[in-house]
C-alpha positions as CSV (number, residue, x, y, z in Angstrom):
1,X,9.2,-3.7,55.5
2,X,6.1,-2.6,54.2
3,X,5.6,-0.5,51.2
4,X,2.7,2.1,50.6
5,X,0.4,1.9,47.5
6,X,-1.9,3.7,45.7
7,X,-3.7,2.9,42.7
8,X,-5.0,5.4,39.8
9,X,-8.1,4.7,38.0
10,X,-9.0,1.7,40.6
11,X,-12.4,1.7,38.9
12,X,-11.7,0.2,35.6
13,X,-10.7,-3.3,34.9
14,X,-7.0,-3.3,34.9
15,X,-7.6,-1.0,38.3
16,X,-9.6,-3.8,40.0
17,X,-7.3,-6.8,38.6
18,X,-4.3,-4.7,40.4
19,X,-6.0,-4.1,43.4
20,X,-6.9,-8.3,43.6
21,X,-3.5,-9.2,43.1
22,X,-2.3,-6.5,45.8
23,X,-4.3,-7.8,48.6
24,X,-2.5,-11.1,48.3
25,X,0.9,-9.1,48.3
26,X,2.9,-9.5,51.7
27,X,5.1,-6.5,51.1
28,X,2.3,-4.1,49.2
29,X,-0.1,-2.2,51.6
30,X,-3.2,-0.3,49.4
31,X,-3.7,2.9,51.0
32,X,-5.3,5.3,48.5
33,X,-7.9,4.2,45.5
34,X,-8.8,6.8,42.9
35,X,-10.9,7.8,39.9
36,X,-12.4,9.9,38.0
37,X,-16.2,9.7,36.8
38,X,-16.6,7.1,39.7
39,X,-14.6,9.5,42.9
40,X,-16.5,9.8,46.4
41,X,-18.2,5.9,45.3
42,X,-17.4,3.2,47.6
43,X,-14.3,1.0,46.3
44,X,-17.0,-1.8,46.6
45,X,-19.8,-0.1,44.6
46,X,-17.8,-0.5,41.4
47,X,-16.2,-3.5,42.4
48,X,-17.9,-5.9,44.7
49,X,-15.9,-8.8,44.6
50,X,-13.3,-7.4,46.3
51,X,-14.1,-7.9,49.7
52,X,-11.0,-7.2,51.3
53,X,-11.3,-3.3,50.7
54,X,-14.7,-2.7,52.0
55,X,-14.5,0.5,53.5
56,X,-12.6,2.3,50.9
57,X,-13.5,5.5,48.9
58,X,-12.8,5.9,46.1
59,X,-10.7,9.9,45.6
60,X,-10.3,12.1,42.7
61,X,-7.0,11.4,40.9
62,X,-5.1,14.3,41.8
63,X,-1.2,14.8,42.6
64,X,-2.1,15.4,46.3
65,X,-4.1,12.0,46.3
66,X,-1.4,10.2,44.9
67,X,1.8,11.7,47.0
68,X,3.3,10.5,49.5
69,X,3.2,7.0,48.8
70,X,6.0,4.7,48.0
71,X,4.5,3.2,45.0
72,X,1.9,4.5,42.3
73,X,0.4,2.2,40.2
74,X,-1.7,4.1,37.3
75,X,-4.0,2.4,35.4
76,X,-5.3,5.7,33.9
77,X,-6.6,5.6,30.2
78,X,-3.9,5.9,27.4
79,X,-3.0,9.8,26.9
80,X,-3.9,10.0,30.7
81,X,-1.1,9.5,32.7
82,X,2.0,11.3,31.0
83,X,0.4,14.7,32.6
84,X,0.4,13.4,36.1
85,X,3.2,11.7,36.2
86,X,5.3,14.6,35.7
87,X,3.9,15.6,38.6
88,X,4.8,12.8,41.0
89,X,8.0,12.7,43.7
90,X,11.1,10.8,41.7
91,X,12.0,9.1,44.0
92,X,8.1,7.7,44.2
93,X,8.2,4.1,42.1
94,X,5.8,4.8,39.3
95,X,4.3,1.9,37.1
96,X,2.7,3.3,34.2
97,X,-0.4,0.6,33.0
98,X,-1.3,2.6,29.7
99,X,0.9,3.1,27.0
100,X,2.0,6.6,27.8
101,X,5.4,5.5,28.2
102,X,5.8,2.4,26.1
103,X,7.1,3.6,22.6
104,X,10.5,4.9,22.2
105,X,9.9,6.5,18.9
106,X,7.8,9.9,18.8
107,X,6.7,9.7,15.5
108,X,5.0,6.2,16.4
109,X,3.2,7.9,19.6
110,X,1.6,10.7,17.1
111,X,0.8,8.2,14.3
112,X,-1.1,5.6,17.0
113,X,-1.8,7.6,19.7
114,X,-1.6,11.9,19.4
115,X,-1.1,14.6,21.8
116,X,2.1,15.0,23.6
117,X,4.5,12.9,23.8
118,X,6.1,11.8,27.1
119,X,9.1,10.0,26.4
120,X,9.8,6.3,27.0
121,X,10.4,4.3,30.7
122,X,12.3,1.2,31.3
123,X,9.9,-1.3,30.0
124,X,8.2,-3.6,32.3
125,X,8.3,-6.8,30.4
126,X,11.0,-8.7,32.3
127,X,11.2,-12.0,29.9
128,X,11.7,-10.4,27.3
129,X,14.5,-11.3,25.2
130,X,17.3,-8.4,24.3
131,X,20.5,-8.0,22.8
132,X,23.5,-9.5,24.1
133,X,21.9,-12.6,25.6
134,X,20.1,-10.4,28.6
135,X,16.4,-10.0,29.7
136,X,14.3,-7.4,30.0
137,X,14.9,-7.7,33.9
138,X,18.4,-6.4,34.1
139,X,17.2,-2.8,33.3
140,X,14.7,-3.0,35.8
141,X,16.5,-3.2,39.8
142,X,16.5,0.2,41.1
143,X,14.4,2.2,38.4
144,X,11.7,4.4,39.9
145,X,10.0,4.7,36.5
146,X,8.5,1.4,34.9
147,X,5.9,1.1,31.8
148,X,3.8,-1.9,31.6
149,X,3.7,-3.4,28.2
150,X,0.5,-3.7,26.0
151,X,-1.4,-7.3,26.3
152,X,-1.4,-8.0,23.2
153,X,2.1,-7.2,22.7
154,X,3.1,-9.5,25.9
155,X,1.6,-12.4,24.0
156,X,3.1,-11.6,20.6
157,X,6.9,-10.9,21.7
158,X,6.9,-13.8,24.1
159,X,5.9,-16.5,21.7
160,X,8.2,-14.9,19.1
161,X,11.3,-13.8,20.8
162,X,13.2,-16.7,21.6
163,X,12.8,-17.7,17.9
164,X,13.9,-14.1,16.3
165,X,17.4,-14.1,19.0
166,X,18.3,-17.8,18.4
167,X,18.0,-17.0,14.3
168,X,16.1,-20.2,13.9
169,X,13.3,-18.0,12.2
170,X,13.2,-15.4,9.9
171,X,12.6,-12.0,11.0
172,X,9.8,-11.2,7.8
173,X,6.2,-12.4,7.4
174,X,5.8,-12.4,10.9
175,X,2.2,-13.5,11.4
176,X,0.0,-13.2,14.6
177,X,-3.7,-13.8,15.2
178,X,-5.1,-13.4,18.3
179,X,-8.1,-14.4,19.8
180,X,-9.0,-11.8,23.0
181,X,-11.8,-10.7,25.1
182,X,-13.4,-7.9,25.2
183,X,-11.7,-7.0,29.1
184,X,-9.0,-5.7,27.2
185,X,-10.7,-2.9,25.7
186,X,-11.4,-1.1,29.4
187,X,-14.6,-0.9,31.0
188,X,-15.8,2.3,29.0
189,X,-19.4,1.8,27.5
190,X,-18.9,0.6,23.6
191,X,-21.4,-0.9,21.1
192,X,-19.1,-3.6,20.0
193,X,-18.7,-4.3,23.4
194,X,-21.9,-5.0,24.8
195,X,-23.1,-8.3,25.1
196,X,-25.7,-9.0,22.5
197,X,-22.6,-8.3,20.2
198,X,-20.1,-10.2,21.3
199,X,-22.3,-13.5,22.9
200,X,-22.0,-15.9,19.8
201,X,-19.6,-13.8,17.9
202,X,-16.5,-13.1,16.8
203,X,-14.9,-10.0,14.9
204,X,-11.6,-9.0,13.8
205,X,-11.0,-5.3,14.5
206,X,-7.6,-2.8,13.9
207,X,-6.5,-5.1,10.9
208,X,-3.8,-4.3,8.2
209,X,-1.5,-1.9,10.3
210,X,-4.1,-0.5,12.2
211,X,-4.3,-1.5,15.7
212,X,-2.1,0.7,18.3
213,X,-0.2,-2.3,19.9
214,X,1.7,-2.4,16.2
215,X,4.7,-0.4,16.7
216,X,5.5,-1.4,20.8
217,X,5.4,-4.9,18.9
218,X,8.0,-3.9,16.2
219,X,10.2,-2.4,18.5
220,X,10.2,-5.3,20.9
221,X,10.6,-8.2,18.6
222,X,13.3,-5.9,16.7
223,X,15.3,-5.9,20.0
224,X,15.0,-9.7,20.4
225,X,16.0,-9.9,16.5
226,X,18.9,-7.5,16.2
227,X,17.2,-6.0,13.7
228,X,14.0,-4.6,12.0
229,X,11.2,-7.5,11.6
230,X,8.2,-6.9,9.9
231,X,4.8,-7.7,11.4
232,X,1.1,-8.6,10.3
233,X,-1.1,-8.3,13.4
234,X,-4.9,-9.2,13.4
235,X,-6.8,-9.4,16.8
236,X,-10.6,-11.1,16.9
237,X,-12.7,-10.2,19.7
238,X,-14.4,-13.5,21.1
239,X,-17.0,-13.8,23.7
240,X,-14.3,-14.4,27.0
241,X,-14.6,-11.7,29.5
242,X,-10.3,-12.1,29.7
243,X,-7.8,-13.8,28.4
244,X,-5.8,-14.0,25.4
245,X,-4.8,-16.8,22.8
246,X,-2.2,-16.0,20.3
247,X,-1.6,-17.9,17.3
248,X,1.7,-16.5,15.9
249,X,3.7,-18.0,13.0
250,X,7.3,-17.8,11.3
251,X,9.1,-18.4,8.2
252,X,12.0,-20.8,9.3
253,X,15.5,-20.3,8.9
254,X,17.6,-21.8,6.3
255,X,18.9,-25.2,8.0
256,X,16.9,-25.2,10.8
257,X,15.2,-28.5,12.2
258,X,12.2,-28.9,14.6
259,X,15.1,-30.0,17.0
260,X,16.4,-26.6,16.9
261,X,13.1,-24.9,16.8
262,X,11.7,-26.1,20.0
263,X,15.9,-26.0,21.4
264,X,15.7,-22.2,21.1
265,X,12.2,-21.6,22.8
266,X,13.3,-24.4,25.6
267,X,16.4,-23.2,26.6
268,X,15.0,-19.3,26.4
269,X,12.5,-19.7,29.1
270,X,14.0,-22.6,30.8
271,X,14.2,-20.9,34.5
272,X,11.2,-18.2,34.1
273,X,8.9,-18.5,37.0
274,X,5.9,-17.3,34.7
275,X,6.7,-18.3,31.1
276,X,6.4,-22.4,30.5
277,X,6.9,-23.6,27.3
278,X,4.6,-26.8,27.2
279,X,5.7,-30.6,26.2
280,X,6.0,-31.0,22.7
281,X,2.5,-32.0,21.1
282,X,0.8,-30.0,23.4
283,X,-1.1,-26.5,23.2
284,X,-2.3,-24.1,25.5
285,X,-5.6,-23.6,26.3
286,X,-7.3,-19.6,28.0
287,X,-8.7,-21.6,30.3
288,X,-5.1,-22.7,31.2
289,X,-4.1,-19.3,32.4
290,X,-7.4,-17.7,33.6
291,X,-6.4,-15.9,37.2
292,X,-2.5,-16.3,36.9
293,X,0.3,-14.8,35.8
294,X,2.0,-17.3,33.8
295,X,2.2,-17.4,29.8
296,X,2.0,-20.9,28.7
297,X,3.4,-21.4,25.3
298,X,2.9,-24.6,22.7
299,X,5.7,-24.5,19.7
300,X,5.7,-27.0,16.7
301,X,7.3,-27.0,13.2
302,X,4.6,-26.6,9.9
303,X,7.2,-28.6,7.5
304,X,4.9,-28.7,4.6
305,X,4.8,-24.6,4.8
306,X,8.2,-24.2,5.9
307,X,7.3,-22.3,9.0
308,X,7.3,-21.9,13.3
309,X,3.9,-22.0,14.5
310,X,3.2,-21.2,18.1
311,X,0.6,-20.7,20.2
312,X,0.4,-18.7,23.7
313,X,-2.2,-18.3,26.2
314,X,-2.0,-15.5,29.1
315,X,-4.7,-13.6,30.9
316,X,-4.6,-10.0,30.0
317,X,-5.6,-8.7,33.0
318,X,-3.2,-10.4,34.9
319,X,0.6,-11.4,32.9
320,X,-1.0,-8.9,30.4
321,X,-1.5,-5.8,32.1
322,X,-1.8,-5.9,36.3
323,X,0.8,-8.8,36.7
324,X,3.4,-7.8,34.5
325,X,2.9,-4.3,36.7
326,X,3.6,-6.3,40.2
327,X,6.8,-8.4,38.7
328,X,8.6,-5.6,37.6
329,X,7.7,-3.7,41.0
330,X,8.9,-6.5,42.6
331,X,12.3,-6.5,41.0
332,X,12.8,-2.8,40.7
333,X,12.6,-3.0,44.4
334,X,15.0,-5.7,45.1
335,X,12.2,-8.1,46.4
336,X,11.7,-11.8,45.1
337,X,10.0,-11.4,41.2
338,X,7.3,-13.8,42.3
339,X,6.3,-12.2,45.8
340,X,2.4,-12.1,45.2
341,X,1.7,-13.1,42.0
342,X,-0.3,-16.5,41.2
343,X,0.8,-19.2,39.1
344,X,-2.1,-21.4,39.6
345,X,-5.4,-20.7,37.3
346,X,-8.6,-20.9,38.0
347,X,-10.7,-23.8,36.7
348,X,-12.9,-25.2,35.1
């Protein structure tokens, strides 16, 4: 059986990493492309590489372009989709790539974000760790309504999770730094952006509370803990056109050894197809992941400081944004989690 697809804002980055990753899907057939500033352009125009679509135009995002199809992948700027979706057939399988559908608390959505609020959407991060020993993935078979977690916040609650629902760390002075490229910001035209910033650079950005990604990373890593954890979250914008390495640290438990440290992030991700916790000693690299929609993870014990210290490496475009989207399509519609998705990077 083949499925229908369109994709909303095909022009942008997260648009074209979807569209990539659907042409290599057995089950996923790309019907209809569309944008907005970029409609009645060839698909190819604004993205070249992607051979496989030559002939495509891109449409206007409208309801009546995006009807009819048994899938709708949006990868519309944040405060952009919530409109449209309410438009949309419900029994048409929606996966939301902003974050219009991410937070569960309103009064986060008009702190971060503004304008109206849409209400929250089973949440398409399927390794993630909730209460009562489950995944992420058992809320998922069946929904027609998915939202695709933040990048950032994929790389923060993956390497931090297993930790918080073992109780081998503490769930205060949680610290992440994270190292990203500037793909993650969208493809909109920004002086900090262009390349004579970033080349030879780096610069934190959305420090001390700041940065939107901060309360979908509290309420995630608050699910996995049982209770409210407290977060300091600093990204740094380096010259890599993708990926994202996350440096995120712990106070440990009382009693806890490095035994049961690396125990609890072992045995949490011990049969995930896409999230590998690397051989002690050794640490991911971006280059690692580049092109694949794995999360490779590197966990050690700081004794002197008394803390957890891992590092994780995915590709934002792909188990951060695009990827992430697929999976949980995949499972939603009862077909095998991996069907299409890449484990194998791209190197050197």
């Amino acid at each position: 059986m083949s499925f229908s697809v369109a994709v909303a804002g095909a022009s942008g980055y997260a648009g074209g990493e979807l569209l990539r990753l659907l042409a290599g899907h057995p089950e996923f057939e790309v019907r209809t492309v569309t944008a907005n500033n970029n409609a009645g352009q060839p698909l190819l125009a604004v993205h070249p590489h992607l051979r496989s679509y030559a002939g495509m135009v891109l449409s206007p995002t409208t309801t009546e372009a995006l009807d009819g199809h048994d899938i709708v992948f949006l990868a519309l700027p944040h405060g952009k989709s919530g409109a449209i979706t309410e438009t949309l057939d419900e029994n048409t399988l929606v996966v939301d790539c902003g974050a219009d559908h991410r937070l569960t608390d309103e009064a986060d959505w008009a702190k971060f974000y503004g304008g109206e609020f849409y209400g929250a959407w089973p949440y398409g991060l399927p390794e993630l760790l909730i209460g009562d020993h489950r995944q992420q993935r058992s809320n998922l078979p069946g929904v027609k309504r998915i939202a695709v977690p933040g990048c950032n916040v994929t790389a923060i609650s993956l390497a931090l999770a297993p930790g918080l629902r073992a109780g081998v760390i503490q769930p205060v002075d949680l610290v992440a730094v994270l190292a990203v490229g500037p793909s993650g910001a969208g493809k909109s035209l920004r002086t900090n952006l262009l390349a004579s910033e970033v080349l030879g650079s780096a610069s934190a950005y959305g420090i001390a509370g700041a940065h939107r990604h901060n309360p979908e990373i509290v309420q995630n890593l608050s699910l996995s803990a049982g209770a409210r954890v407290s977060v300091s979250f600093t990204p740094v914008l380096i010259p890599s056109a993708r990926g994202i390495l996350a440096t995120s640290t712990a106070r440990l438990a009382a009693g806890i050894s490095a035994h049961d440290v690396r125990s609890a992030w072992v045995n949490a991700y011990a049969d995930e197809p896409f999230v590998h916790v690397l051989p002690e000693g050794q640490l991911p690299s971006l280059s690692d992941v580049l092109g694949a929609n794995t999360a490779l993870i590197g966990v050690a014990v700081d004794e002197a400081a008394d803390r957890v210290v891992t590092v994780t490496a995915i590709d934002n475009l792909v188990k951060g944004t695009a990827g992430a989207a697929i999976q949980s399509a995949n499972i939603a519609l009862g077909l095998p989690e991996t069907l299409g998705l890449p484990i194998d990077g791209v190197a050197p």
